[in-house]
N, C-alpha and C positions, 0 to 999 in steps of 0.2 A: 587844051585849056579846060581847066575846071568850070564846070555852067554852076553858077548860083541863082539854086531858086528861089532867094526871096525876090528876086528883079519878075517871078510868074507873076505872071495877073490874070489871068485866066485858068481853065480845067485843062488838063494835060495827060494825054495818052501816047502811051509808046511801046514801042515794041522792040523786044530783043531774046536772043536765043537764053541769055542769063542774067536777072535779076540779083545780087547784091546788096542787103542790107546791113552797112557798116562797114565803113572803111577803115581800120583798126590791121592789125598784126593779120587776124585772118582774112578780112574783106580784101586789105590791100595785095595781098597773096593771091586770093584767090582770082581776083579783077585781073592782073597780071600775065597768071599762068592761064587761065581761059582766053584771054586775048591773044594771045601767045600762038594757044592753038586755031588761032581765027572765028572767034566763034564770037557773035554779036555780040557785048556786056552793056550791062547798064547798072552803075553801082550807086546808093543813096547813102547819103548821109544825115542824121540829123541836125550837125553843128555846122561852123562854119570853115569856112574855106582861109586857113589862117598863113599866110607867110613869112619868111624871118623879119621881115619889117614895120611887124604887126607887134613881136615880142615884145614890150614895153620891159619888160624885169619887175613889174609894179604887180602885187598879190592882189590888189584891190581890184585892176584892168584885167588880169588874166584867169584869176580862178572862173568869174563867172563866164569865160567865152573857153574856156579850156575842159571845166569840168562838169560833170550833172548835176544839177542841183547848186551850180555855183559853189560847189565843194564840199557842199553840206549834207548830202545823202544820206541816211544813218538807217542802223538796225530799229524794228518797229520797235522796242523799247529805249531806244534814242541812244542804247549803250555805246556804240561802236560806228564812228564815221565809215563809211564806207564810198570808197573812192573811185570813181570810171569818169574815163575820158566822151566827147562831145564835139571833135571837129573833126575833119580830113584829116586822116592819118589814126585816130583814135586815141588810145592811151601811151602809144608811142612815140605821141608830140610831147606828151609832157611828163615820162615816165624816167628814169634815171639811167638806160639804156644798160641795164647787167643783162650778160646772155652767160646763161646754161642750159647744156642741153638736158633733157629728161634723163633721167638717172637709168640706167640697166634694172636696178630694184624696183624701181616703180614698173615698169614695163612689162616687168616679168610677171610683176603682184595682176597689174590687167590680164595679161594672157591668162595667168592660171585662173584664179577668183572673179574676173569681169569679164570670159570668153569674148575678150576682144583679140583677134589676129590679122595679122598682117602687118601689125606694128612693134616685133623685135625688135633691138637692138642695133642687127645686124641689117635688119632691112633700111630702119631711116639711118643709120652709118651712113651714106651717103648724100641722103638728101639732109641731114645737119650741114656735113660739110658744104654741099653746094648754097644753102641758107648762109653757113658762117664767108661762106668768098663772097656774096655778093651785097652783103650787108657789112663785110668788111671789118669782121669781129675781131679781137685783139686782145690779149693780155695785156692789164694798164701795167705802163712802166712802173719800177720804183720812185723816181724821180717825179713822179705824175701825183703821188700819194701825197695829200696834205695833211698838214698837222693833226684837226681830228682825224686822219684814216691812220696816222702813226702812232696815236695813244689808242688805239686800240690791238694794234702790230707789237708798242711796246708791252702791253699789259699779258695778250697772247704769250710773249716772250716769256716775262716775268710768272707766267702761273703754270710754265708748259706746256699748255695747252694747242692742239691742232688748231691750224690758221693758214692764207694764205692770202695770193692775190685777187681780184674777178678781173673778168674780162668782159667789156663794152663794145660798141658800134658804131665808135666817136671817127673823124677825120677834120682837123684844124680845128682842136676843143681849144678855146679862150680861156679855159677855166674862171670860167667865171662864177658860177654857182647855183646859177639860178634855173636848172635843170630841169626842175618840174611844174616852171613856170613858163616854159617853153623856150627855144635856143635863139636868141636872135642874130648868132653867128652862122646860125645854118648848118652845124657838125652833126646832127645825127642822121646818122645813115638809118633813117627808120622808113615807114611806110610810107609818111607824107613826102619823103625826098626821092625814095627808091621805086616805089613799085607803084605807085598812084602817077606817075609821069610817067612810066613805063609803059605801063595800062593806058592810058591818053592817047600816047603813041603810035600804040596798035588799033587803034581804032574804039577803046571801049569811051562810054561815056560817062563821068564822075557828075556827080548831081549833090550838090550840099544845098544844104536850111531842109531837107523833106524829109520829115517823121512820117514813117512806116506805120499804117495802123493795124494792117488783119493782111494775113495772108488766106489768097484768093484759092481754095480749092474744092474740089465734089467731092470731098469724103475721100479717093481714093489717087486724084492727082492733084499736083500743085498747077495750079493757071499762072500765076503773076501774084503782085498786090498793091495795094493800095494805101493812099496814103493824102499828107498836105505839104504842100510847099509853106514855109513858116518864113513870117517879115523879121526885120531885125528885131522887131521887141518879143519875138514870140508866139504873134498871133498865127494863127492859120490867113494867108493869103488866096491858094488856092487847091482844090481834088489835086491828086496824082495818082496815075493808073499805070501799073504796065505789065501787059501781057507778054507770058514767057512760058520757054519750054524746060525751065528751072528755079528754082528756086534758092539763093543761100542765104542761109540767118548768120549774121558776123556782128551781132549790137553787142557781147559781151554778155556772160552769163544771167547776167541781172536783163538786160535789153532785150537779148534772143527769147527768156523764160518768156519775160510778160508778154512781147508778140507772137509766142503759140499760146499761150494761155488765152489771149484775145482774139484771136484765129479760130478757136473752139477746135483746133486739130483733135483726132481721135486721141486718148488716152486709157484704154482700155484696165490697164495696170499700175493706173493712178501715180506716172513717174514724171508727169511733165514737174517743172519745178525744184523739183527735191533732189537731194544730195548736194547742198549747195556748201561747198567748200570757199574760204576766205583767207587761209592766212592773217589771221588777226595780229595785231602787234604792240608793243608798249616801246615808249623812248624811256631811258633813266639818262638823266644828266651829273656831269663831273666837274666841279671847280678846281682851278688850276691857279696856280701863282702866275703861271708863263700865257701868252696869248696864244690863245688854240685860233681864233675869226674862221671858225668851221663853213662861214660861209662863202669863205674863197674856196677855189681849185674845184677837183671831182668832186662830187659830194661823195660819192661810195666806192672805194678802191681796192678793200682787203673784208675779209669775212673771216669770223669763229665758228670751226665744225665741230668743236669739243662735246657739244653737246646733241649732235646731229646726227642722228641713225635710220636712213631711209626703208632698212626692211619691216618689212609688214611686224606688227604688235610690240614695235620698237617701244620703249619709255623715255628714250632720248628724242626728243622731239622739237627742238629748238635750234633755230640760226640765229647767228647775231654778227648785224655789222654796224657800219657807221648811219648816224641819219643827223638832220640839224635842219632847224626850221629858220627862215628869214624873218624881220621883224614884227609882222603882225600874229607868225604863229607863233612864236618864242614867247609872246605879250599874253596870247590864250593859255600856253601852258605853266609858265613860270607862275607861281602862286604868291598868296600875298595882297593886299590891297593900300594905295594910297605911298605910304614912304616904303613898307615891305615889298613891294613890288617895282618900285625905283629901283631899290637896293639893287633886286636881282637883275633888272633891266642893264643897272651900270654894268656891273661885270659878265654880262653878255660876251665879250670878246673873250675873257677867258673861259666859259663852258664849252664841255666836250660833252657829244652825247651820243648815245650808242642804242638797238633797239633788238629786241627778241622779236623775232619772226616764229610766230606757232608753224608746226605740222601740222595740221587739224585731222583729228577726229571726228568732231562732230560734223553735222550734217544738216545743214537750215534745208529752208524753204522760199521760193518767190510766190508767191501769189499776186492776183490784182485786189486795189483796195478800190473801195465808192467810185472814187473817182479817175479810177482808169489807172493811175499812176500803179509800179512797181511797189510791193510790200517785202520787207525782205523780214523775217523770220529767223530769228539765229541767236540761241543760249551755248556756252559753252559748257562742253560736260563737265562732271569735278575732273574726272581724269586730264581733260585741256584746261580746266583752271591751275590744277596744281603743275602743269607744264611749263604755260607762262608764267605765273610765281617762279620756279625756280628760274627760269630765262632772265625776271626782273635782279633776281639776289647776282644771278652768274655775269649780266650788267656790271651789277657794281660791284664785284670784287674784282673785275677786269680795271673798271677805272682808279680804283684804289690800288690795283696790283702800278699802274701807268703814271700812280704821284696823282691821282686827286688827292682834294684836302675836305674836302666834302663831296658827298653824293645823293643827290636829291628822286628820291621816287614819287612820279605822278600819281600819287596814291589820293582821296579821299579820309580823310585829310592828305595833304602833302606827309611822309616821311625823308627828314634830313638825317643822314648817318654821318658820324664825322670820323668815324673807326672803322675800321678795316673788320674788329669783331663785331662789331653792329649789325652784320650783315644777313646772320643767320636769323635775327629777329623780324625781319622782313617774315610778314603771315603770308599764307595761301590764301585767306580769304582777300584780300587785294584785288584778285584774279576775278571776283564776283561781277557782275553785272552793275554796272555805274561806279564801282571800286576804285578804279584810276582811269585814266585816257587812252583809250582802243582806238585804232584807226586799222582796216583792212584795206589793201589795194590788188589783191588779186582776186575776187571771185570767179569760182571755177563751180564747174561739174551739175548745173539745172539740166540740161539733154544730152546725159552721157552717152557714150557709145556701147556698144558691145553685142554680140550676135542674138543673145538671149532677150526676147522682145518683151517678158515679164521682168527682169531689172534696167532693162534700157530703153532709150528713146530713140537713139538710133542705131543702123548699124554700123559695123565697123568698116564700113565703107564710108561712114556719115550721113548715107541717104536714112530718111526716115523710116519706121518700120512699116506704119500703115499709109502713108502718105507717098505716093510714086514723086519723084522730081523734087524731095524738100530733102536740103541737106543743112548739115549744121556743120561750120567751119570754123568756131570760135575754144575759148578757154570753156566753153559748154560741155566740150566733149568729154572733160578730163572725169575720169571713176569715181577718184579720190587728189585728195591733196597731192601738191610735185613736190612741196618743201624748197621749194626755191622760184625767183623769179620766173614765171610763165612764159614771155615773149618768142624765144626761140622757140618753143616746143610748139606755140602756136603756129607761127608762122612756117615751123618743119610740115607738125600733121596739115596746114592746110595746102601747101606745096604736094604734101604725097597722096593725099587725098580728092585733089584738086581733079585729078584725071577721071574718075567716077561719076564725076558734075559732066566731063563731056560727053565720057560717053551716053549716060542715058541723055542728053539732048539730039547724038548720034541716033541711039535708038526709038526714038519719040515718042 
């Protein structure tokens, strides 16, 4: 059973061979396979302890128990929503459950340029696979693809272009839709189903409401750390302490950054923080004669690689799938005020909308700001503006290729195309900072890994360089962008990497 600490009322010390902060893709991994090996766990969480009973479907009820910041999170100059999950299980309670594995290009680009090893190809070959059986990964049927994920299949068709299906971590999906508001059928085989009841079972102990403040170490090992049990409104209730002969940061690169940053860990080569990778992204939407109701079924089924090139100094640097928001964020983006915005509200049921996913280049920063909270720091280079500009244009000739009759870019001002040649007029500067509507959902790469202790923070074992017993188990680890959704890869390296965390609490 999950303990939840907002029920503490008092100061709380405890002790275990392994401390866990963040129960997410890597926390839940890691809680799991350390219990696994008998080894005392104690894993915290800052959110809540949410079950399928809890899902209401309602954006109002669940972003703020679902997400940071009640969903609002953004880049220090407000450009770019930036999204992480807040309860048991992480961002894979309310994430849209695509698994790919880490690309061979990407991996290779580590080894050679971020002297990271031990993590070829052929070595996690196997620990994918045993990730993919026991989270029960799957090519979604054709018949599983709804309407918006076929005007994107058709448009693929129609322009030639590379395409294909993804595969998810779903079992008895209702298609319902409401995917990243969390399931309240209970079908995703994610962390809070799989490996946080796992973990339970073997003896570890799962700890939700307690925000982590400072990890406890002498400069040269990790003790434990510390932290609050938090009431349901937020407040601090009570201390939390727990001493350990390990350490793992799992809060998500944004999470993990500001808790060494507020740890005061050594940084000798000024890398805590930096390299902060996001996948930034833009929706364009599509008018249709025919009723797309993108809000029923999968939301995300099939993907465009046309434009996808994972080696290193590639110029092709965009994915593009399906995305569609339910009605209060459909009401933030559609533009317009008063009857123009009715307008677009009515024909809701017929828009289709589709979204470029950047590769990124560039490279932010977390810092902390006055007030303790995460800063996140992130301008897109011209080389990533001019990327997503063309991802926004290769959008809409996709849904134009599909029989839209208009194509609407979230642009500043709004741009309406009603042509198919309209399309080239679409500017690079769009791409600018406050330009149209950014939302990122995966930051990656604040304590990457890799053996060289002047570009990394830890090594490619995940223990830290200067710090004995502190590992980092999260999307933290990643060098550079994966160009695709993170989850698997997470929860791969924290499965192979997991064994490192035993042994040094073997070793003492």
């Amino acid at each position: 059973m999950i303990e939840l600490g907002r029920r503490l009322k008092q100061a709380q010390r405890w002790t275990a061979d392994v401390v866990i902060v963040g129960t997410g893709a890597g926390g839940g991994m890691a809680a799991s396979q350390l219990a696994r090996r008998g080894l005392r766990v104690i894993a915290l969480e800052e959110g809540p302890a949410l079950a399928a009973r809890d899902m209401s479907q309602r954006e109002d009820e669940m972003m703020p128990l679902l997400y940071q910041d009640g969903g609002g999170r953004c880049t220090a100059d407000l450009a770019i929503r930036v999204i992480g999950g807040r309860s048991v299980g992480g961002s894979t309670v309310h994430n849209i459950n695509l698994c790919k594995r880490l690309a061979p290009e990407i991996l290779d680009h580590w080894a050679r340029e971020h002297r990271v090893s031990g993590l070829s190809e052929a070595e996690l070959r196997p620990v994918f696979e045993s990730v993919e059986r026991d989270l029960s990964v799957s090519v979604i049927e054709p018949q599983r693809r709804n309407a918006n994920n076929r005007v994107l299949e058709r448009g693929v068709a129609a322009l030639g272009w590379k395409g294909g299906p993804l595969s998810h971590n779903r079992l008895g999906c209702q298609g319902s839709g409401f995917c990243e508001i969390g399931c309240p059928y209970d079908a995703k085989q994610n962390a809070a189903k799989v490996l946080i009841p796992d973990a339970v079972d073997r003896g570890a102990r799962v700890v939700s409401d307690v925000r982590v403040t400072r990890v406890v170490h002498d400069g040269q090992r990790a003790r434990g750390v510390v932290g609050v049990a938090l009431g349901a409104d937020g407040r601090p209730l009570a201390e939390v302490r727990v001493d350990a002969g390990a350490v793992v940061l799992a809060g998500s690169a944004i999470g993990s950054a500001a808790l060494a940053l507020a740890s005061h860990l050594p940084d000798p080569h000024a890398r805590l923080g930096r390299g902060l990778r996001m996948h930034p992204g833009v929706a364009v939407a599509g008018l249709f004669d025919e009723r797309i109701e993108g809000w029923k079924g999968i939301p995300q089924s099939y993907e465009c690689t046309e434009l996808l090139d994972l080696s290193p100094g590639s110029d092709r640097r965009i994915w593009i799938t399906t995305a569609f928001a339910h009605p209060i964020g459909a009401a933030i983006m559609l533009p317009g005020f008063g009857e123009k915005h009715r307008a677009w509200m009515l024909r809701y049921p017929q828009i289709a909308v589709l979204t470029a996913m950047l590769h990124d280049e560039t490279q932010g920063t977390v810092t902390l700001a006055r007030d303790g909270r995460p800063r996140i720091e992130y301008v897109l280079t011209p080389s990533d503006s001019e990327q997503l500009a063309r991802g926004v244009r290769a959008c809409a000739r996709l849904l134009f290729a599909a029989g839209a009759r208009e194509v609407l870019v979230p642009s500043v001002p709004p741009i309406a195309l009603t042509r198919p040649d309209q399309v080239e007029s679409v500017p690079n500067a769009i791409a600018r900072p406050h330009g149209m509507l950014m939302a990122a959902f995966h930051p990656m790469g604040t304590l990457c890994l890799g053996d060289d202790p002047r570009r990394a923070v830890v090594k490619s074992t995940a223990e830290h360089h200067q710090i004995q017993g502190l590992f980092v188990l999260d999307g933290s680890l990643f060098p550079t962008s994966i160009g695709g959704p993170p989850q698997i890869g997470i929860y791969t390296l924290s499965r192979h990497l997991s064994r490192h965390v035993a042994e040094r609490v073997g070793r003492g």
